[in-house]
N, C-alpha and C positions, 0 to 999 in steps of 0.2 A: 504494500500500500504506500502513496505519498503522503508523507510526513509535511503538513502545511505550518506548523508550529514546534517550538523547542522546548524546553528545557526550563531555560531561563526565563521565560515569559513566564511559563505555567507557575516559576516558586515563585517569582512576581505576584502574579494573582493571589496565588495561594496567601503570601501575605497577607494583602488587601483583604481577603475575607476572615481574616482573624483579628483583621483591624488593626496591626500591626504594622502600617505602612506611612509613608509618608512620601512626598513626591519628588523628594530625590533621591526616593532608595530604588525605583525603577527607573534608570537612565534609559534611551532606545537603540535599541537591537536586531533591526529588521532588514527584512529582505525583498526584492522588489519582482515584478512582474510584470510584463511587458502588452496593454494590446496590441490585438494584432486584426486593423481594420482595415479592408483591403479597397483600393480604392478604384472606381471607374471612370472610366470617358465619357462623357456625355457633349455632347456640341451645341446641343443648346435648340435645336431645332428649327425652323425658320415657318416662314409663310409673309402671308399679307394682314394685313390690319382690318377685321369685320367689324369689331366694335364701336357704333358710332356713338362716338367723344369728344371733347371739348381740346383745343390744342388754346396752352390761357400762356400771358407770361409768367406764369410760374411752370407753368412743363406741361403736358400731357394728360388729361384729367378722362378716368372712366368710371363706369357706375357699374356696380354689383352687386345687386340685391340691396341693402339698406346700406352698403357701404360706397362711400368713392375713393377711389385710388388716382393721387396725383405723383408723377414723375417728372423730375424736369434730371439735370444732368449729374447734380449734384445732394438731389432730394429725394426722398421715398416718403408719401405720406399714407396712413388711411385718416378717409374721415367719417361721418353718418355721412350723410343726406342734407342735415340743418345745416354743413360745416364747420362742425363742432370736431375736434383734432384728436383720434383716438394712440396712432403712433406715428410719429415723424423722428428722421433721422437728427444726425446730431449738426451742428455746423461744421463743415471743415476745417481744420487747423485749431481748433479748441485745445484745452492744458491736457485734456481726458484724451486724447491721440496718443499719446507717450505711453498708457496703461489699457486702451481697448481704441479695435476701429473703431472709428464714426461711423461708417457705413458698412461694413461686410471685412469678415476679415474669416483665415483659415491656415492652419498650420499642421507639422506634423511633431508628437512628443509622445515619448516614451517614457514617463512618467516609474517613478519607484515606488511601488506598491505591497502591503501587508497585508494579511488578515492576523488578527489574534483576538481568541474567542465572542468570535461574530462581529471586531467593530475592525473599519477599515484603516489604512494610512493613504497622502493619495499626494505622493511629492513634486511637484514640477518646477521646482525651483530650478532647474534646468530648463526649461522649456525654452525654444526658439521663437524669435518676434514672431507677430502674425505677418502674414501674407495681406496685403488689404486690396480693396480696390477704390478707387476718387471718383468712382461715377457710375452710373446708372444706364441703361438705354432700353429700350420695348420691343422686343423682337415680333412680337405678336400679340391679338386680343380677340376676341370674341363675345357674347353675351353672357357670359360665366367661368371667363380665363381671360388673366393679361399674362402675360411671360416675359420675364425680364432678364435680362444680360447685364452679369455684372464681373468684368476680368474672367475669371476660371469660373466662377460659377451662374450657372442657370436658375434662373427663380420664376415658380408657375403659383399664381394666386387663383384659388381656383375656389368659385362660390359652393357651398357646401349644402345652405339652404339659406331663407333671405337674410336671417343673422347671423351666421357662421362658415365664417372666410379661410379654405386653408392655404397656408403662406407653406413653399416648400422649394427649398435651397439645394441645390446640389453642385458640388466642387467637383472639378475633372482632374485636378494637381493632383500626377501620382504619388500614390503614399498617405494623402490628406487624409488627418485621423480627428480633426476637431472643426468646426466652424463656428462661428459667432455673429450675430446680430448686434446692431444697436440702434437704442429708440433715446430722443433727448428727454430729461428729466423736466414735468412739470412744475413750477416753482411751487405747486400747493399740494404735487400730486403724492398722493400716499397707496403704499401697496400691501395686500394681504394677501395669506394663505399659504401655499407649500409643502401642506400637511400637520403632521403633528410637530410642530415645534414650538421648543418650550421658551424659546428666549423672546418676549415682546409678544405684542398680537399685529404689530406694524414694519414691515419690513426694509424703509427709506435707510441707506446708509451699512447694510451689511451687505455681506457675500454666503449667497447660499446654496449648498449644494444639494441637488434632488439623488438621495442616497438612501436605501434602507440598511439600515445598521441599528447594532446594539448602542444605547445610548450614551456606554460608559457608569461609572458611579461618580456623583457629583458633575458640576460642567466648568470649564476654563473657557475664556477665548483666548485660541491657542495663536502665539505669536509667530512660532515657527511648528513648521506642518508634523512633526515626529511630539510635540511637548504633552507631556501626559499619556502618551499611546505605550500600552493598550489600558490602562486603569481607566483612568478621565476622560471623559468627555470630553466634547466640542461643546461650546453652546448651541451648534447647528444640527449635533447627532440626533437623529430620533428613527426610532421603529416605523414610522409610516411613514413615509414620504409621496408627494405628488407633485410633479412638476408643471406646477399651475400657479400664474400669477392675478387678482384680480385689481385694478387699478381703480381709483377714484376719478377717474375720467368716464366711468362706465365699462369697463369693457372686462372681459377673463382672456388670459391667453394661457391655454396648455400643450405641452409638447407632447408630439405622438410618437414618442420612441420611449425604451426602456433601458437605455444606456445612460450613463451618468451625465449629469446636466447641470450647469451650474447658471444662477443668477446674479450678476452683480447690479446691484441696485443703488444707483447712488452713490453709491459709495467713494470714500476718502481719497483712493487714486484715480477717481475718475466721476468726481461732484456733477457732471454736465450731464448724465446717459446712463441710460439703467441696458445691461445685454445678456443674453441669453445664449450659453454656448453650450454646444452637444458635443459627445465626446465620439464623433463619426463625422463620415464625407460630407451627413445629408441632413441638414436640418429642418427638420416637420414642424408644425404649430399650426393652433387653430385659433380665431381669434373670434371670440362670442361677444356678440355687442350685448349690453343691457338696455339702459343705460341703469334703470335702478339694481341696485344690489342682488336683490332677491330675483329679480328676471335673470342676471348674470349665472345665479345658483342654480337656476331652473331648467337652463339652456346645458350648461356643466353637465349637469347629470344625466339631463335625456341624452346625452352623451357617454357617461362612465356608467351609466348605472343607478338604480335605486332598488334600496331593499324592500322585501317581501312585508307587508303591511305584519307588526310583531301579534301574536298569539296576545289575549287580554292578559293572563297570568301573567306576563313578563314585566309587567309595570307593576308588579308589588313589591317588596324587598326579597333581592335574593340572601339566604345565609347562611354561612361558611361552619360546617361541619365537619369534623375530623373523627383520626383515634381509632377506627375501627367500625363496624356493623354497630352493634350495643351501641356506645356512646352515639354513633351520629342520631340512632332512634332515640334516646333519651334525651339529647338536646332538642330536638323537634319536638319533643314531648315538651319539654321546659319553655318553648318558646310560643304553644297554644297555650300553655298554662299560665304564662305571664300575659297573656292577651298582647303578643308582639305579633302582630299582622306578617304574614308571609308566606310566598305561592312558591316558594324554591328554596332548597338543600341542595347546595352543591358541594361537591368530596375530593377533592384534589387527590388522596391518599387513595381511593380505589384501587388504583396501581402498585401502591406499594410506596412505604417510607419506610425514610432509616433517617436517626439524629447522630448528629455526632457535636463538636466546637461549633462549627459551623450552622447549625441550628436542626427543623426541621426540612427533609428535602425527598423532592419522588423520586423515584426509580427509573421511570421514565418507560416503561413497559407500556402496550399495550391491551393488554386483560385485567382484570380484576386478580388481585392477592388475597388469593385465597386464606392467609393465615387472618388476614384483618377483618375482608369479608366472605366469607365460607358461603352466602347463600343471597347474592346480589339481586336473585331474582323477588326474594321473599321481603327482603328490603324495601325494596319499589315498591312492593306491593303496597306494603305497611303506610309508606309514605304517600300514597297517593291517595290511600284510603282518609288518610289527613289533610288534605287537600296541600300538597306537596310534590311541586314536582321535582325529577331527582337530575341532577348535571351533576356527570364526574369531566375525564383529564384527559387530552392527546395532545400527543407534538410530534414532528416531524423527525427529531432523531433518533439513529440506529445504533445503540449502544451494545457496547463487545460486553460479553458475560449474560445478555436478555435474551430471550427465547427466538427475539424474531432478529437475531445477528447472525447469525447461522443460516437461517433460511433468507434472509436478502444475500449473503454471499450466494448460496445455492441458486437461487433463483434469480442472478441475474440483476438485480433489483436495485443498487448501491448507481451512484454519480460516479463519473470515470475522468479518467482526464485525457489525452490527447493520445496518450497509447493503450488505451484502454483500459489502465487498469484502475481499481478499484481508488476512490479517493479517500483517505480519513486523516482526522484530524481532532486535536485535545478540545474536548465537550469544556462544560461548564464545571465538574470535577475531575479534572485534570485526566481523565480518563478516554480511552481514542470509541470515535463517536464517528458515525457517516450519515450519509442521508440519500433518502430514494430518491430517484429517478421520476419526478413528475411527468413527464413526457413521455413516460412507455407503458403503452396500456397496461400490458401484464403488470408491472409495479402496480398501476394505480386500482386494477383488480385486486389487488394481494392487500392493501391497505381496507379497502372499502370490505373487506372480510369481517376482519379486527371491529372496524364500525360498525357493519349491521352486525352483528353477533351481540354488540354491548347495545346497541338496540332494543333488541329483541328481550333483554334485559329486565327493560323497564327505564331504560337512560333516556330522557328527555333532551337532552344537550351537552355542550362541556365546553370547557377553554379548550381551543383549539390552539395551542400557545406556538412561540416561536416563530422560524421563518425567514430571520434577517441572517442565515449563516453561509449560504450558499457560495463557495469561494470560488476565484474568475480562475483557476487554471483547470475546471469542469466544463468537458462537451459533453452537452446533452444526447439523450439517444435519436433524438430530434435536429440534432447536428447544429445546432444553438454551442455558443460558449459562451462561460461566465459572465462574462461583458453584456451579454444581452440577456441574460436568465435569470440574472441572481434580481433586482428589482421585482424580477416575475414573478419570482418562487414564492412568493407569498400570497400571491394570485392564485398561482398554480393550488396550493395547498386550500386554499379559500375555496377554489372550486369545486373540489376532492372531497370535499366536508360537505358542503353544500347536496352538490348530486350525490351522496348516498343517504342523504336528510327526503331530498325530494323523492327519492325511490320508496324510503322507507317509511316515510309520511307525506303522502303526497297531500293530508290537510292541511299543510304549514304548522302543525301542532310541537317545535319545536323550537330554541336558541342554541347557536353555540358563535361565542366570541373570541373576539382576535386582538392581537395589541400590533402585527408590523401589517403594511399592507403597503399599496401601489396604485396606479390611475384601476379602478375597476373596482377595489375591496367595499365601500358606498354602496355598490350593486348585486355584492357578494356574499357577503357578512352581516347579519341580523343587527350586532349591536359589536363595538371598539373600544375596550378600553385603554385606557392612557399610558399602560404598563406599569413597570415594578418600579412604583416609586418609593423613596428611603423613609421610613417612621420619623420622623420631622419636619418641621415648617418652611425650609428652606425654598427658594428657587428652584433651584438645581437640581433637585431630583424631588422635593417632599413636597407639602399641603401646597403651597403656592406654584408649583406647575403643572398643576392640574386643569387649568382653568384656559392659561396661555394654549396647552396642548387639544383642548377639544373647541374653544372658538377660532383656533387657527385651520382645524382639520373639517369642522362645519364649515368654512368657506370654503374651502377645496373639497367638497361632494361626498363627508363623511357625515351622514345627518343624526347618529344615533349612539352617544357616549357614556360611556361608563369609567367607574376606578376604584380604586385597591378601598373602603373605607378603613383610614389610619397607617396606609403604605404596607408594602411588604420587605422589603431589603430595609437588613441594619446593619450594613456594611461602615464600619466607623464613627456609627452615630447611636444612641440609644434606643433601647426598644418602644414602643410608641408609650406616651405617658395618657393618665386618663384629658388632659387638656385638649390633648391633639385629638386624641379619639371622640371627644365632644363636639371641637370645630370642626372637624374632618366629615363626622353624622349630619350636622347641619347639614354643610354640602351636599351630602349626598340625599336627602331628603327632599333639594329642591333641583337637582338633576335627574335626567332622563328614568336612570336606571341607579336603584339603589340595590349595591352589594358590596358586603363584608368580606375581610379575608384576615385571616388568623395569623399570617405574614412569616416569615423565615425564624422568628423564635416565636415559635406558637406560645411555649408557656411562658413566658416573658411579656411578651406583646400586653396591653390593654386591651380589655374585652367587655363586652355589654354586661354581661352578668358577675362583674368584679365587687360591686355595692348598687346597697340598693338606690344611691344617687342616682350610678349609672343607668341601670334597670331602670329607673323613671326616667329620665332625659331621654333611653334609647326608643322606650315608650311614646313616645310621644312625639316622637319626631317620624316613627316608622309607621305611626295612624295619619300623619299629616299626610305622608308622602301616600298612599293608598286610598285618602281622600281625595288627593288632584287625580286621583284616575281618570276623570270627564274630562278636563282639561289637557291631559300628557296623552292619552288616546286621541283627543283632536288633534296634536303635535305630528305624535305617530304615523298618523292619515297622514298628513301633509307633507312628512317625509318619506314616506312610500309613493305619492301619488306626484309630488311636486320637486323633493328632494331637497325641502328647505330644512336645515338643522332644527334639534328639539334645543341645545345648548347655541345660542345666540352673539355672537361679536356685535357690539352697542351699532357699528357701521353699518350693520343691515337694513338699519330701520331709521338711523338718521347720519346719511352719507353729508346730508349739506352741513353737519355741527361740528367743526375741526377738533375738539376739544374730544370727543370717543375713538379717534381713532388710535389712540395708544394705551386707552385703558383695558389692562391687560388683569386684571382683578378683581371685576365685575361680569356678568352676564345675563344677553335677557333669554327667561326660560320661554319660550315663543315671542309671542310681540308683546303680552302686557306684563308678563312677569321680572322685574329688576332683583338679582341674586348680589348680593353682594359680602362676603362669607369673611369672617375678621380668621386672617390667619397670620400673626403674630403673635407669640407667645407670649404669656399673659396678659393682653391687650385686652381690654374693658371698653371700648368703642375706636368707630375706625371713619374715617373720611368716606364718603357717599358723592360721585356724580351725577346728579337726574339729568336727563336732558328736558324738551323745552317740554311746559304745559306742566298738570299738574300731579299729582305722584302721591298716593296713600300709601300707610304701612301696612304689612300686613297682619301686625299684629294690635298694634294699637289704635289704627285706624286712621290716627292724624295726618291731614294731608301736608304736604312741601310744594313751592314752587319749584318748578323746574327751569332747568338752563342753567344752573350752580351747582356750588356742592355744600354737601351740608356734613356736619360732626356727627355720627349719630350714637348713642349709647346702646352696648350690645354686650349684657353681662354673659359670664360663663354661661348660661342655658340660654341664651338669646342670640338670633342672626339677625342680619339687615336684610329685609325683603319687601319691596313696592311695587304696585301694581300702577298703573297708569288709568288716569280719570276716561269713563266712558267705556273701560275692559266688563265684560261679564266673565265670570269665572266660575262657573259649574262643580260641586262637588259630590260627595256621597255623605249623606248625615247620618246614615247607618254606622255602627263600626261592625267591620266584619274582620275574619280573621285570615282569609285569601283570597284571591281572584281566581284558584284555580279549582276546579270541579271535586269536592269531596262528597264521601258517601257516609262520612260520617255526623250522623244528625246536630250533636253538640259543637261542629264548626261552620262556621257562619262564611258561606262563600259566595262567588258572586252574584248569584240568583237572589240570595238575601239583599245585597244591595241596591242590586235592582228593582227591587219589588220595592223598597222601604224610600223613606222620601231624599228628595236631593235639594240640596241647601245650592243657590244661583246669589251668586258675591255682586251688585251691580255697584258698579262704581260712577258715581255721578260728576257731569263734567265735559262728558261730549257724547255723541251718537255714536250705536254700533251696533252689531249683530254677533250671534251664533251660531253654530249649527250644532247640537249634539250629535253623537255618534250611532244613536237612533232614532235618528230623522226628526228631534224635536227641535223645533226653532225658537228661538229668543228674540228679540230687539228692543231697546233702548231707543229712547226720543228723548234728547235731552234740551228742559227751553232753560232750567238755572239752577244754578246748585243752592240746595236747601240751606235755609241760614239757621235752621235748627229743626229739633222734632218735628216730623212730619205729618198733619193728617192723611192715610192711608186709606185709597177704595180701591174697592178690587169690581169688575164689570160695575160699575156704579153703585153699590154698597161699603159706606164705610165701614170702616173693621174696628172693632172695641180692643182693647186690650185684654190680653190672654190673662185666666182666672189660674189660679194652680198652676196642678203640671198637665193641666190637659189645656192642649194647644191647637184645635181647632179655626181655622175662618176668625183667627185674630191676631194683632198686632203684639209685638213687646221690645222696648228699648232695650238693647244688646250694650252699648257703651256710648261714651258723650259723642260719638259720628257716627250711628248705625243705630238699627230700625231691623227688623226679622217680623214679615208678614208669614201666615204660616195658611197656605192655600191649601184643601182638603181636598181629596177624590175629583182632581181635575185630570182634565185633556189638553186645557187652554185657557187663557183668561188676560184682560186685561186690566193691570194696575196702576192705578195713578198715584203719584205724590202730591198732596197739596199744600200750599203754605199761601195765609193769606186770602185765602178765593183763589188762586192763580193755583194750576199746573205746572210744576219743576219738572218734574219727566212722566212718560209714560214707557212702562214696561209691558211688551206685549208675548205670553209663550202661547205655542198652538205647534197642532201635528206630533203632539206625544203616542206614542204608540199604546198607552193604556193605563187608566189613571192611578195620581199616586196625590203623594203629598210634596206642595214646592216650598221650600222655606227661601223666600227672596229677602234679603237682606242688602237693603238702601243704604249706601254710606256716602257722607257726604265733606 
């Protein structure tokens, strides 16, 4: 087998994980690797000029679907239609010449490359100048192609559909192994997305590369390309990447290749021109007009993908079960009996653990272990009968001493390298690890065994973990090399999971999640979480990158995110304490998908049921989150259908307010939800942005103006969370104990919900509507927000004030901003607010599917 790693990296690591390191006890040691991308002739084509166009003095101007394309000698523009400037070149002779073309540039470099345990090195401090070209000229056009000539390379813009332009470059310089674009930098212009990155949610002013890798522990921005490799991070590593950029100009532009790609934006040696260079002859891009944010998002995805609308259950709290069969039924048990709402156990250890210094850790096998769980089938059972569904654990690697290492040698089934044979290389315990051949059916037959076998089970889903390890000196059996597979391979394994889900349940009655992914995983993959982030508050790996990493990767067509609650890695930092585990719940209570993980020192770690503080906080915060199920199910829909994130960057929704685009510590949970989570350690309230209009808590109810920021008090049991004036926000006023189907009478699942009344949040302040998820409509008429207690009629009978506890067809003040009218065996009805004589709003519901009770609650 080839040996991709040594010796001295692996005691390196090994340090690191016993927290014994420090960062100049791994100096670098690395070895490089050469692509090898072969280059062809292309002449560029010819003909005559069909498309009738406009010849201006500024060059050559044609139309293309919603786009116009002007050229003149020294210029490339796109624009709309308005002639509003989506990308133009840079000016000739600029300072930013010395560090990137202006125009088109192309070179060839051999770059010195590493892998060491899944993160990459990528050296070109060698690299040779570019090649550029000083001008431009139109070889040809048509009603849906201009073709342009530029030195060696050929450029075909070729309309896609009326908003999506593909721009595709091709260089004929033998040898040419990189190309690069450049567009001039807007002086206000700001740019998102890229995927999961953790540094900022704004990208002006860095260099970043579209790379899937391990993230590292901790993050540096590394000044020379070897510092910290392979321990630390880059500030730019991350598990998902997508090479997509969205600009505040309107527009998305994604590259359609899967070779390494880097952006320079802005940046320091080159302030004038943000470019885009691929590490091949031929550079692809599509350029998606919006002009608003959300249409940019829209257009993205009917492009990469959008996932399978999620099972109801999966919007309850998933939670982390360990130790064996026994214990995980017994904690399930403990957490119907604490009345902690929850449609999912999931068991990492199914597989197989062992603990050693280094904590707790799997096996990494594909079946059940038998000594922990002897009877998986009877398990499920048990658990479903509780209204529980069960996710255990897979991953992609082939580990020497595990049952299925033997038969992937046998069977063909391992990644090879150029001569065929067999690739391995030191895993994550220092021990030699391979991986299958996505590309050859029989592999991908031999895997999907292992999965419907655990299936059949009773397994409802699992982390599909891993993915980022794929090393460039592997040909696929598909005749692909690294260079172009390793991006993929997380695709590749995304889909492998998927289609034996779809075979195996073709009612989409399944999840299973991913943490690396690539342009497609959006479309792949049910739900993403943020990865193994460290048991602490920091940036760099803990509570505070959490947030940067999923509003980054919701603009780049990831709409459905998850995370560790309280991290999982305590690589050099302590195990979670109960502070972090309280702010961390927060979070995750007002995010998509709430789930727990008992993290690499399970008995160490901070856990719900350590006091009974905790046990009440965790209470109550996992009834909150199972209460927005009307709410996070209308998100879900919209990410299935539209492919707009459930987790929100502030930009999406107010692109014209310069002041959102670099808050990276904040998000909105759809359009009316404002999350904003105090994570600093011991911090007792934390700084608040609203943007413009007006903004209730949601817990207090007090409103704030918007377009500042405001201080807000947010003790140990308290988050910051605002709803925006004219939002209706739908909940369940039942408590129940899951969303998913039990058969057992004493748990309350989501048929109880259903049936039992739903409390509708109307926030007074502007018009709006809703739709429920079972076709019941809402709407809001707002003529003025109430300047105190309301008298309340509902179809033109006023409502008295509710007597006791029986709350029928009456009225009760809830707190000094709110009002709860409590509507009986309706279908529909209309309520008005009055103050004075006069009408404040009217709320109107209809088209319920069958009557219940509405508890609307006016806040003003």
């Amino acid at each position: 087998m080839t040996k991709t790693t040594g010796f001295r990296v692996a005691l390196c690591a090994f340090l690191l994980l016993l927290g014994v390191w420090g960062s100049a006890s791994c100096s670098n040691n690395t070895t490089g690797q050469e692509p090898t991308t072969e280059a062809t002739d292309n002449d560029g084509g010819g003909g005559s000029d069909t498309n009738t166009n406009d010849t201006t003095s500024a060059g050559q101007s044609y139309t293309l679907g919603s786009f116009k394309i002007t050229v003149d000698k020294t210029q490339f523009k796109i624009l709309r239609q308005d002639g509003s400037v989506l990308l133009e070149s840079p000016v000739l002779g600029s300072a930013g010449d010395k560090a990137l073309p202006a125009l088109l540039g192309w070179r060839k470099s051999d770059p010195v490359v590493a892998m060491n345990f899944g993160m990459f090195l990528f050296d070109e401090t060698e690299a040779p100048k570019w090649s550029i070209t000083e001008s431009f000229s139109v070889e040809s056009s048509d009603d849906k192609s201009v073709t342009l000539k530029a030195g060696d390379a050929t450029g075909t813009l070729t309309l896609e559909n009326p908003e999506v332009l593909r721009v595709n470059w091709k260089v004929s310089t033998p040898g040419a192994n990189r190309v690069v674009q450049s567009f001039a930098c807007g002086k206000e212009e700001r740019f998102f997305g890229m995927g999961a990155k953790v540094h900022g949610s704004e990208h002006r002013g860095e260099v970043l590369p579209a790379w899937v890798s391990e993230q590292g522990i901790d993050k540096i921005r590394r000044k020379t390309p070897g510092e910290g490799f392979p321990i630390t991070g880059d500030i730019h590593d991350a598990y998902l990447a997508v090479p997509y950029i969205m600009s505040s100009r309107g527009f998305g532009l994604l590259v359609e290749d899967s070779r390494r790609s880097v952006f320079h934006i802005c940046a320091a040696d080159a302030p004038d021109r943000w470019s885009v260079e691929l590490w091949h002859n031929e550079l692809k891009f599509l350029v998606i007009n919006g002009p608003k944010p959300l249409d940019i998002v829209e257009r993205l995805t009917a492009i990469t993908g959008r996932p399978r609308l999620l099972p109801k259950w999966a919007l309850a709290p998933w939670m982390d079960a360990i130790y064996g069969q026994d214990k995980v039924l017994k904690t399930a048990e403990k957490y119907r009996t604490e009345k902690i709402p929850s449609s999912v156990i999931w068991t990492e250890d199914w597989v197989g653990a062992f603990e050693d210094a280094r904590g707790y850790h799997l096996k990494y096998q594909w079946k059940a272990d038998t000594t922990l769980y002897p009877d998986v089938k009877k398990m499920t059972d048990q658990l479903h009968a509780k209204g529980f569904k069960f996710f255990g654990y897979f991953n992609s690697f082939i580990k020497r001493g595990l049952p299925h290492w033997e038969e992937a040698l046998k069977g063909n089934h391992t990644i090879k390298d150029k001569d065929g044979k067999p690739i391995q290389f030191s895993g994550v315990f220092f021990e030699d690890n391979t991986l299958p051949d996505l590309t050859r059916p029989e592999t991908i037959a031999w895997i999907k065994g292992y999965m419907s076998d655990a299936i059949k089970l009773g397994i409802d889903g699992w982390m599909a973990d891993y993915g980022e390890w794929l090393p460039l000196n592997t040909v696929m059996h598909d005749g692909r090399t690294g260079w172009e597979a390793h991006n993929l391979y997380p695709v590749m394994w995304q889909k492998l999971n998927r289609e034996v889900f779809d075979k195996e349940r073709p009612d989409g009655d399944y999840v299973f999640f991913v943490r690396s992914g690539w342009t497609g995983t959006g479309g792949l993959a049910p739900v993403v979480w943020a990865g193994d982030q460290q048991t602490e508050f920091g940036g760099g790996d803990g509570l505070r990158s959490v947030i940067p990493i999923a509003i980054n990767s919701g603009v780049s067509g990831i709409p459905v995110m998850t995370h560790d609650i309280a991290g999982y890695s305590s690589i050099g930092v302590p195990p979670s304490t109960k502070e972090l585990f309280f702010r961390w719940t927060q979070l995750g209570a007002f995010s998509p998908i709430f789930r727990t993980h008992h993290g690499s020192f399970a008995d160490r770690n901070w856990h719900w049921d350590k006091d009974k503080e905790t046990i009440d906080m965790f209470r109550t915060y996992t009834k909150i989150h199972i209460a927005m199920f009307p709410y996070r199910y209308h998100l879900a829909k919209l990410a299935s259908e539209k492919g707009y994130p459930m987790m929100r960057h502030l930009h999406l929704h107010y692109p014209e307010d310069p002041k959102v685009a670099r808050i990276d510590d904040q998000f909105l949970l759809g359009e009316s939800v404002l999350v904003a989570p105090v994570q600093k350690d011991k911090a007792t309230e934390r700084e608040v942005y609203l943007p413009k209009g007006v903004w209730y808590h949601y817990f207090t109810e007090a409103p704030l103006e918007g377009g500042k920021s405001h201080t807000v008090k947010a003790g140990l049991q308290e988050i910051p969370v605002f709803v925006k004036a004219g939002a209706i926000l739908p909940e369940f006023a039942a408590e129940i104990d899951t969303l998913a189907k039990s058969t057992d009478k004493d748990v309350k699942d989501l048929t109880a919900a259903e049936e039992g009344p739903l409390r509708v949040r109307v926030y007074t302040g502007a018009s709006s509507n809703f739709t429920l998820y079972d076709g019941t409509t809402f709407a809001l008429e707002h003529k003025e927000t109430p300047k105190g207690e309301p008298t309340v009629t509902v179809d033109g009978t006023e409502f008295k004030a509710c007597q006791g506890d029986t709350k029928e067809n009456c009225v009760m003040k809830t707190s000094d901003h709110s009002v709860e009218a409590y509507v009986t065996n309706s279908t529909g009805f209309t309520l008005q607010s009055k103050q004075g004589g006069k009408d404040s709003l009217t709320f109107t519901t209809a088209k319920a599917p069958k009557a219940r009770t509405f508890i609307v609650r006016i806040v003003w």
